[in-house]
N, C-alpha and C positions, 0 to 999 in steps of 0.2 A: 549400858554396854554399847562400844559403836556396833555399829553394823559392818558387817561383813562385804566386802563389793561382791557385788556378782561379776563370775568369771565367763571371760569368751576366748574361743581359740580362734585365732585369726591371720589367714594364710594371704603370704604376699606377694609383689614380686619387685624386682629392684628400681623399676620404673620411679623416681624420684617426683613428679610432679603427681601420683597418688597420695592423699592425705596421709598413707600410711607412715612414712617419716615425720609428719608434722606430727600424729596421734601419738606415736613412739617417746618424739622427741619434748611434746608438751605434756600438764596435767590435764588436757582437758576430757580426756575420758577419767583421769579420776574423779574429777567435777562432777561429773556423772554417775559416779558411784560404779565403775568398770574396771578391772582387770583383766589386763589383756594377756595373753602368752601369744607371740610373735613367731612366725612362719615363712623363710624366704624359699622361694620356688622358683624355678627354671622359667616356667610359664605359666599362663592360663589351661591347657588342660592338667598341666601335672597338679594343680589345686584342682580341679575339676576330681581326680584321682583321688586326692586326699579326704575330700568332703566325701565322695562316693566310700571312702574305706574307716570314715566315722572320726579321724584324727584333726579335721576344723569343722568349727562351728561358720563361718563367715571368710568369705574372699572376696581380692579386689583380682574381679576376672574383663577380660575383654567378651563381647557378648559372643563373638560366633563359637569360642567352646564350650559357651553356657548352651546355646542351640543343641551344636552336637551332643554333649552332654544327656539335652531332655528327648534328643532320639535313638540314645542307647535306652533309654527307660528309666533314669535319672531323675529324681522330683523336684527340679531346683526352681528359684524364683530371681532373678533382681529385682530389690526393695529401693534402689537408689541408682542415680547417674554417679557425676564426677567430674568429669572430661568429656569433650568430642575432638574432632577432627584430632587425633593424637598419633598418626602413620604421616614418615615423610621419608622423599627418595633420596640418597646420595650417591655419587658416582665418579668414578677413578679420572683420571687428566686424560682429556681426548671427546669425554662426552656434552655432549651440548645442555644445558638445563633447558628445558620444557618452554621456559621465557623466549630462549632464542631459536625453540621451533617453531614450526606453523599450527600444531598442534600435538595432541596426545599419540594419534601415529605416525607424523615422522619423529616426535622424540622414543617411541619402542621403536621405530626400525632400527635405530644404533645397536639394537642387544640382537637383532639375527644371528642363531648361531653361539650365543652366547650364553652365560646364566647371571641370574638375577637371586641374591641370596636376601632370605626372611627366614624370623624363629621358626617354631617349629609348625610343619601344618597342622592346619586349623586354627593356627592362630589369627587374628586379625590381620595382621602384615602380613601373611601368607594367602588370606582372601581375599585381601585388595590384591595383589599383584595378579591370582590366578585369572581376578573379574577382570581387571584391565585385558589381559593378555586375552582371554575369550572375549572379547566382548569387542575386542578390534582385531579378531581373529591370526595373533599371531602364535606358531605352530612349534615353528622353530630357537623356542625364547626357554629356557631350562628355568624353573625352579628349585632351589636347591633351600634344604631347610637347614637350621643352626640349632643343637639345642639350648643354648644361651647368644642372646643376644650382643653379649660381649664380644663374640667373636666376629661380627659383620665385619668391622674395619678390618681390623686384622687378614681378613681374607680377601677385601679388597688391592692392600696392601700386598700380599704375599700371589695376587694373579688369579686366586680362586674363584672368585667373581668380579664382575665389569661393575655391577650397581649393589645397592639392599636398600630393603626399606624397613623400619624399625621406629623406634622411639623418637623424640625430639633429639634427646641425649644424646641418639647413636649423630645426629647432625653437627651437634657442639664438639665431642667426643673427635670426628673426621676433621674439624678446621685445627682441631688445639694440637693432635698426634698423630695426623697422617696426611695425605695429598687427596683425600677425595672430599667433595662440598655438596652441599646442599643445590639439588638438581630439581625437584618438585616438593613446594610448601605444603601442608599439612590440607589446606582450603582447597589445594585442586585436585586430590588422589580422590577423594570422597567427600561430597559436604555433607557437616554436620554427622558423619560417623560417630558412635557412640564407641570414645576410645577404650571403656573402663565401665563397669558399673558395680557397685555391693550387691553381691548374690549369696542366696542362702541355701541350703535343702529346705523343703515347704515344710520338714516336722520342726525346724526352726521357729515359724511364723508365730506355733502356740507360745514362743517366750513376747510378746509384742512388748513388753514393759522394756526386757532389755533392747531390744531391739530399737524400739523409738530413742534410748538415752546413745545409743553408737551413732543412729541416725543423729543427733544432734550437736554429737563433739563433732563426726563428718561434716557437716553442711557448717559448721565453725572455722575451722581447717579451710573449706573453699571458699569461707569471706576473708580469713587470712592473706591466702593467695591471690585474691583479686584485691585487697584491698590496701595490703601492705604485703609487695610480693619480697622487697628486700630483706624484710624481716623477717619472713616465711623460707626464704634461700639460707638466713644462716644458720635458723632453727635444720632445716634437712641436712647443710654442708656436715653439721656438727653430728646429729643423729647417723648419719651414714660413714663417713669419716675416710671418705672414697673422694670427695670434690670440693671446690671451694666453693662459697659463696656465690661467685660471679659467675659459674658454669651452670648451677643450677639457674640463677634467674635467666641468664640467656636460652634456659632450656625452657624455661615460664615463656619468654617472648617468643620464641617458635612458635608455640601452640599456647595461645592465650584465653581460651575456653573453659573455664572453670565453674562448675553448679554441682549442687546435688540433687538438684529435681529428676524428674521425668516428663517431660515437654511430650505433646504432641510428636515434634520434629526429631525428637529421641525415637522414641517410638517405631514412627514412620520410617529412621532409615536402619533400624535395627531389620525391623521386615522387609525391606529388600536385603539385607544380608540372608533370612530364611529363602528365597526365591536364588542367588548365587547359592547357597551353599548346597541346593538341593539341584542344581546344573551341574554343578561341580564332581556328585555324586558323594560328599561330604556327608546329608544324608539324607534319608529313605523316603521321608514322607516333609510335606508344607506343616509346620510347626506353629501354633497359633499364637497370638498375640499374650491370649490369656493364659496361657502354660510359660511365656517366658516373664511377663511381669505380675509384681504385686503393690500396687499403687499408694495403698491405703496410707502406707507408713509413712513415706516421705511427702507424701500431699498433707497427713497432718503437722509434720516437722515443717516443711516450707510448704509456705501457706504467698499468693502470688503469684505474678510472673516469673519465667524462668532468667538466670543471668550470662547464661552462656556468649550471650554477645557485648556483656559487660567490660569485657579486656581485663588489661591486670594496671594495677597502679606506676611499677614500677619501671 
Protein backbone atom coordinates (compact mmCIF):
# COMPACT_ATOMS: atom_id res chain seq x y z
CA UNK A 1 0.00 0.00 0.00
CA UNK A 2 1.44 3.66 -0.81
CA UNK A 3 1.72 5.70 1.98
CA UNK A 4 -0.28 8.16 2.85
CA UNK A 5 1.46 12.02 2.66
CA UNK A 6 1.73 13.64 5.69
CA UNK A 7 -0.46 16.69 6.00
CA UNK A 8 0.43 20.49 6.77
CA UNK A 9 -1.59 23.53 7.08
CA UNK A 10 0.02 26.25 5.62
CA UNK A 11 -0.78 29.96 6.07
CA UNK A 12 0.14 32.53 3.48
CA UNK A 13 0.18 35.77 2.02
CA UNK A 14 -0.05 37.06 -1.52
CA UNK A 15 3.57 38.30 -1.57
CA UNK A 16 4.44 36.46 -4.98
CA UNK A 17 8.29 36.21 -4.69
CA UNK A 18 7.49 33.71 -1.36
CA UNK A 19 8.09 30.05 -2.34
CA UNK A 20 4.48 29.74 -1.54
CA UNK A 21 3.37 29.98 -5.20
CA UNK A 22 6.17 28.03 -6.44
CA UNK A 23 5.19 25.10 -3.67
CA UNK A 24 1.35 25.46 -4.80
CA UNK A 25 2.20 25.61 -8.22
CA UNK A 26 4.86 22.63 -8.40
CA UNK A 27 5.21 18.84 -7.15
CA UNK A 28 7.94 19.46 -5.16
CA UNK A 29 6.38 18.97 -1.79
CA UNK A 30 4.73 15.99 -3.23
CA UNK A 31 8.31 14.70 -3.84
CA UNK A 32 8.48 15.06 -0.39
CA UNK A 33 5.80 13.06 0.54
CA UNK A 34 3.57 16.51 1.74
CA UNK A 35 0.09 17.68 1.50
CA UNK A 36 -0.42 20.89 1.79
CA UNK A 37 -3.97 22.76 2.43
CA UNK A 38 -3.24 26.50 1.58
CA UNK A 39 -4.11 29.72 3.47
CA UNK A 40 -4.14 33.29 2.06
CA UNK A 41 -4.10 36.03 4.78
CA UNK A 42 -4.21 39.74 4.77
CA UNK A 43 -0.73 39.70 6.66
CA UNK A 44 1.72 38.57 8.93
CA UNK A 45 0.02 39.09 12.13
CA UNK A 46 -3.37 37.75 11.00
CA UNK A 47 -1.24 34.23 10.43
CA UNK A 48 0.19 35.04 13.59
CA UNK A 49 -3.74 34.80 14.80
CA UNK A 50 -4.39 31.82 13.06
CA UNK A 51 -1.41 29.71 14.36
CA UNK A 52 -2.16 31.15 17.86
CA UNK A 53 -5.96 29.79 17.33
CA UNK A 54 -4.64 26.15 16.28
CA UNK A 55 -6.08 26.47 12.20
CA UNK A 56 -2.01 26.47 10.74
CA UNK A 57 0.53 24.40 11.29
CA UNK A 58 3.42 26.56 9.30
CA UNK A 59 3.53 30.49 7.91
CA UNK A 60 5.38 32.49 5.68
CA UNK A 61 5.57 35.57 8.38
CA UNK A 62 7.70 38.77 8.31
CA UNK A 63 9.66 38.48 11.56
CA UNK A 64 8.59 41.70 13.60
CA UNK A 65 5.02 39.87 14.04
CA UNK A 66 6.73 36.72 14.94
CA UNK A 67 8.51 39.11 17.70
CA UNK A 68 5.24 40.64 18.79
CA UNK A 69 3.72 37.43 18.63
CA UNK A 70 6.40 35.72 21.28
CA UNK A 71 5.67 38.93 23.59
CA UNK A 72 2.04 38.20 23.87
CA UNK A 73 3.30 34.79 25.13
CA UNK A 74 3.04 33.12 21.87
CA UNK A 75 5.72 29.82 21.50
CA UNK A 76 6.69 30.48 17.95
CA UNK A 77 10.10 29.63 16.34
CA UNK A 78 11.45 30.61 12.72
CA UNK A 79 13.06 27.42 11.23
CA UNK A 80 14.12 29.15 7.99
CA UNK A 81 14.81 32.46 6.07
CA UNK A 82 13.60 33.18 2.44
CA UNK A 83 14.11 36.64 1.32
CA UNK A 84 15.81 39.92 2.76
CA UNK A 85 15.84 43.37 2.02
CA UNK A 86 11.95 42.78 0.60
CA UNK A 87 10.46 46.76 1.88
CA UNK A 88 10.64 49.46 -0.88
CA UNK A 89 9.21 53.14 -1.06
CA UNK A 90 6.98 54.55 -3.78
CA UNK A 91 5.75 57.80 -4.20
CA UNK A 92 3.08 60.12 -6.00
CA UNK A 93 4.55 62.92 -9.03
CA UNK A 94 6.19 65.87 -7.11
CA UNK A 95 8.37 63.65 -4.94
CA UNK A 96 11.95 63.35 -5.16
CA UNK A 97 13.52 59.69 -4.87
CA UNK A 98 16.07 59.31 -2.24
CA UNK A 99 18.96 59.23 -5.35
CA UNK A 100 18.18 62.79 -5.98
CA UNK A 101 18.48 63.85 -2.31
CA UNK A 102 21.16 64.49 -0.16
CA UNK A 103 20.18 61.99 2.01
CA UNK A 104 17.56 60.08 4.02
CA UNK A 105 16.33 63.48 5.80
CA UNK A 106 16.01 65.69 3.22
CA UNK A 107 14.20 62.94 1.23
CA UNK A 108 11.45 62.57 4.64
CA UNK A 109 11.33 66.28 4.81
CA UNK A 110 8.86 66.04 1.48
CA UNK A 111 6.16 64.10 3.87
CA UNK A 112 5.92 67.13 6.77
CA UNK A 113 2.57 67.09 7.43
CA UNK A 114 1.87 64.45 5.41
CA UNK A 115 1.08 60.51 5.60
CA UNK A 116 2.96 57.70 4.56
CA UNK A 117 0.86 54.51 4.08
CA UNK A 118 2.11 50.68 5.09
CA UNK A 119 0.07 47.23 5.80
CA UNK A 120 -0.85 46.89 8.75
CA UNK A 121 1.19 47.80 12.10
CA UNK A 122 3.47 45.54 13.09
CA UNK A 123 4.02 44.65 10.02
CA UNK A 124 7.54 44.85 8.63
CA UNK A 125 6.62 47.88 6.19
CA UNK A 126 5.12 49.42 9.14
CA UNK A 127 8.58 49.15 11.34
CA UNK A 128 10.66 50.24 8.84
CA UNK A 129 8.77 53.46 8.23
CA UNK A 130 8.11 54.05 12.09
CA UNK A 131 12.32 53.41 12.66
CA UNK A 132 13.10 55.67 9.72
CA UNK A 133 10.81 58.41 11.04
CA UNK A 134 12.08 58.04 14.83
CA UNK A 135 15.37 57.64 14.25
CA UNK A 136 15.58 61.09 12.17
CA UNK A 137 13.17 62.29 14.48
CA UNK A 138 10.37 63.43 12.31
CA UNK A 139 7.16 64.23 14.30
CA UNK A 140 4.96 65.45 11.90
CA UNK A 141 5.04 62.44 9.32
CA UNK A 142 1.40 60.36 9.82
CA UNK A 143 1.52 56.61 9.55
CA UNK A 144 -1.44 55.30 8.24
CA UNK A 145 -1.83 51.49 8.04
CA UNK A 146 -3.87 49.41 5.11
CA UNK A 147 -5.25 46.11 5.89
CA UNK A 148 -4.16 44.70 2.54
CA UNK A 149 -1.63 45.68 0.84
CA UNK A 150 -3.52 46.16 -2.34
CA UNK A 151 -4.74 48.99 -1.46
CA UNK A 152 -1.38 51.32 -1.17
CA UNK A 153 -1.58 52.49 -4.81
CA UNK A 154 -4.85 53.02 -5.03
CA UNK A 155 -4.58 55.50 -2.13
CA UNK A 156 -1.81 57.09 -3.62
CA UNK A 157 -3.89 57.48 -6.46
CA UNK A 158 -7.04 58.61 -4.85
CA UNK A 159 -4.78 61.65 -2.38
CA UNK A 160 -4.98 59.38 0.60
CA UNK A 161 -1.36 59.15 1.01
CA UNK A 162 1.84 61.14 -0.57
CA UNK A 163 4.17 57.70 -0.26
CA UNK A 164 3.86 53.68 0.99
CA UNK A 165 6.04 51.20 1.43
CA UNK A 166 5.37 47.63 0.81
CA UNK A 167 6.35 44.71 -1.32
CA UNK A 168 8.54 44.73 -4.46
CA UNK A 169 5.08 44.09 -6.33
CA UNK A 170 3.42 47.08 -4.85
CA UNK A 171 6.72 49.05 -6.98
CA UNK A 172 5.95 47.08 -10.37
CA UNK A 173 2.16 47.32 -9.61
CA UNK A 174 2.65 51.77 -9.32
CA UNK A 175 4.75 51.89 -12.82
CA UNK A 176 2.19 49.33 -14.77
CA UNK A 177 -1.35 51.13 -13.20
CA UNK A 178 -0.73 54.32 -11.59
CA UNK A 179 1.56 57.53 -11.62
CA UNK A 180 3.61 56.79 -8.47
CA UNK A 181 7.47 54.99 -8.99
CA UNK A 182 9.79 53.66 -7.14
CA UNK A 183 11.45 56.33 -4.65
CA UNK A 184 13.81 54.16 -2.23
CA UNK A 185 15.22 50.48 -3.36
CA UNK A 186 14.90 47.70 -1.15
CA UNK A 187 19.08 47.97 -0.16
CA UNK A 188 18.70 51.48 1.42
CA UNK A 189 15.24 51.42 3.76
CA UNK A 190 17.19 48.50 5.82
CA UNK A 191 20.22 46.22 4.82
CA UNK A 192 19.80 42.83 4.79
CA UNK A 193 16.38 43.01 6.58
CA UNK A 194 14.90 39.66 6.92
CA UNK A 195 11.76 40.13 4.61
CA UNK A 196 10.13 36.74 5.34
CA UNK A 197 11.04 33.61 7.24
CA UNK A 198 9.16 29.97 7.87
CA UNK A 199 7.83 30.05 11.47
CA UNK A 200 6.08 27.51 13.39
CA UNK A 201 4.51 27.28 17.02
CA UNK A 202 7.54 25.42 19.02
CA UNK A 203 4.97 22.13 19.63
CA UNK A 204 5.57 22.04 15.92
CA UNK A 205 9.33 21.23 16.28
CA UNK A 206 8.28 17.62 17.75
CA UNK A 207 7.18 16.74 13.94
CA UNK A 208 11.21 17.45 12.72
CA UNK A 209 10.71 14.58 10.00
CA UNK A 210 7.96 16.75 8.37
CA UNK A 211 9.42 19.68 8.87
CA UNK A 212 13.00 19.05 7.51
CA UNK A 213 10.98 17.47 4.06
CA UNK A 214 8.95 21.53 3.64
CA UNK A 215 12.31 22.73 4.66
CA UNK A 216 13.64 20.98 1.59
CA UNK A 217 10.92 21.50 -1.17
CA UNK A 218 11.55 25.47 0.47
CA UNK A 219 15.28 25.81 -0.10
CA UNK A 220 14.38 24.06 -3.85
CA UNK A 221 11.76 26.76 -4.76
CA UNK A 222 14.76 29.50 -3.65
CA UNK A 223 17.33 27.78 -6.08
CA UNK A 224 14.51 27.91 -8.64
CA UNK A 225 14.37 31.50 -8.19
CA UNK A 226 17.80 32.37 -8.13
CA UNK A 227 18.73 30.11 -10.58
CA UNK A 228 16.09 30.07 -13.35
CA UNK A 229 14.06 33.11 -12.11
CA UNK A 230 11.95 33.02 -15.64
CA UNK A 231 10.76 29.86 -15.22
CA UNK A 232 10.10 30.42 -11.62
CA UNK A 233 7.78 33.81 -12.90
CA UNK A 234 5.53 31.53 -15.00
CA UNK A 235 5.26 28.69 -12.57
CA UNK A 236 3.78 31.85 -9.85
CA UNK A 237 1.93 34.00 -13.05
CA UNK A 238 0.17 30.75 -13.50
CA UNK A 239 -0.40 29.61 -9.82
CA UNK A 240 -1.75 33.10 -8.96
CA UNK A 241 -3.64 33.91 -12.09
CA UNK A 242 -3.42 37.80 -10.86
CA UNK A 243 -0.02 38.56 -13.16
CA UNK A 244 1.94 37.80 -15.89
CA UNK A 245 5.02 36.38 -16.21
CA UNK A 246 6.98 39.55 -16.79
CA UNK A 247 5.53 41.39 -13.65
CA UNK A 248 6.52 38.84 -11.35
CA UNK A 249 10.24 38.53 -12.68
CA UNK A 250 10.54 42.32 -12.63
CA UNK A 251 9.31 41.88 -8.99
CA UNK A 252 12.38 39.09 -8.61
CA UNK A 253 14.73 41.98 -10.05
CA UNK A 254 13.64 44.69 -7.38
CA UNK A 255 14.57 42.45 -4.59
CA UNK A 256 16.90 39.78 -5.77
CA UNK A 257 17.74 38.07 -2.42
CA UNK A 258 16.75 34.83 -2.24
CA UNK A 259 18.00 31.77 0.55
CA UNK A 260 16.64 29.69 2.84
CA UNK A 261 19.29 29.75 5.36
CA UNK A 262 19.71 31.64 8.50
CA UNK A 263 23.02 33.52 8.27
CA UNK A 264 24.52 35.35 10.89
CA UNK A 265 23.58 38.59 9.08
CA UNK A 266 19.84 37.34 9.20
CA UNK A 267 20.03 37.02 12.51
CA UNK A 268 21.74 40.08 13.42
CA UNK A 269 19.27 42.39 11.70
CA UNK A 270 16.21 40.48 12.89
CA UNK A 271 17.64 41.73 16.53
CA UNK A 272 17.89 45.17 15.82
CA UNK A 273 14.19 44.88 14.71
CA UNK A 274 13.70 43.57 18.71
CA UNK A 275 15.63 46.87 20.01
CA UNK A 276 12.93 49.24 17.35
CA UNK A 277 10.16 47.35 18.17
CA UNK A 278 10.64 47.63 21.84
CA UNK A 279 11.20 51.93 21.27
CA UNK A 280 8.44 51.82 19.48
CA UNK A 281 6.43 50.48 22.47
CA UNK A 282 5.32 47.40 19.97
CA UNK A 283 6.53 45.43 22.76
CA UNK A 284 7.20 45.11 26.59
CA UNK A 285 10.34 43.50 27.15
CA UNK A 286 14.10 42.78 24.59
CA UNK A 287 13.07 39.41 23.13
CA UNK A 288 15.95 36.94 22.70
CA UNK A 289 17.63 35.61 19.97
CA UNK A 290 16.93 32.00 21.16
CA UNK A 291 12.96 32.38 21.60
CA UNK A 292 12.81 33.77 18.06
CA UNK A 293 15.01 31.16 16.09
CA UNK A 294 15.34 27.31 15.81
CA UNK A 295 18.48 26.76 13.64
CA UNK A 296 18.83 23.07 13.75
CA UNK A 297 16.43 22.38 10.71
CA UNK A 298 17.64 24.50 8.03
CA UNK A 299 21.37 24.18 9.03
CA UNK A 300 20.88 20.44 8.42
CA UNK A 301 18.75 21.07 5.08
CA UNK A 302 21.47 23.82 3.82
CA UNK A 303 24.53 22.80 4.76
CA UNK A 304 27.16 25.97 3.58
CA UNK A 305 27.38 29.43 2.91
CA UNK A 306 24.47 31.37 2.72
CA UNK A 307 23.09 32.73 -1.12
CA UNK A 308 21.47 35.85 -0.47
CA UNK A 309 23.84 37.84 -2.34
CA UNK A 310 23.73 35.33 -5.17
CA UNK A 311 21.14 37.44 -7.28
CA UNK A 312 18.77 35.86 -9.59
CA UNK A 313 19.55 34.42 -13.18
CA UNK A 314 17.22 36.13 -15.00
Amino acid sequence: MPQEPAKIRIGHLSTMYHTAFLLRGTDLLERQGLAATWTLFPSGPDIINAMQNGTVDLGYIGLPPVIIGIDRGLSLACIAGGHVEGTVMIAGAGIRTLGECSGMPDFLSQFSGKAIGTPPKGSIHDVIVNELLREHGFHDITVKNYPWADFLSDAIEQGEIVAAAGTPALAVTARRYGSARLVVPPDRLWPFNPSYGIVVMRRMLENRDLLSRFLSAHEAACEMIRNDSPAAARIVADTTGMVDPDFVLETYRISPKYCAALPPEYIASTMKFVQTLQSLGYISRAIGEEEIFERSLIEAVHTGPHHYDAGISG
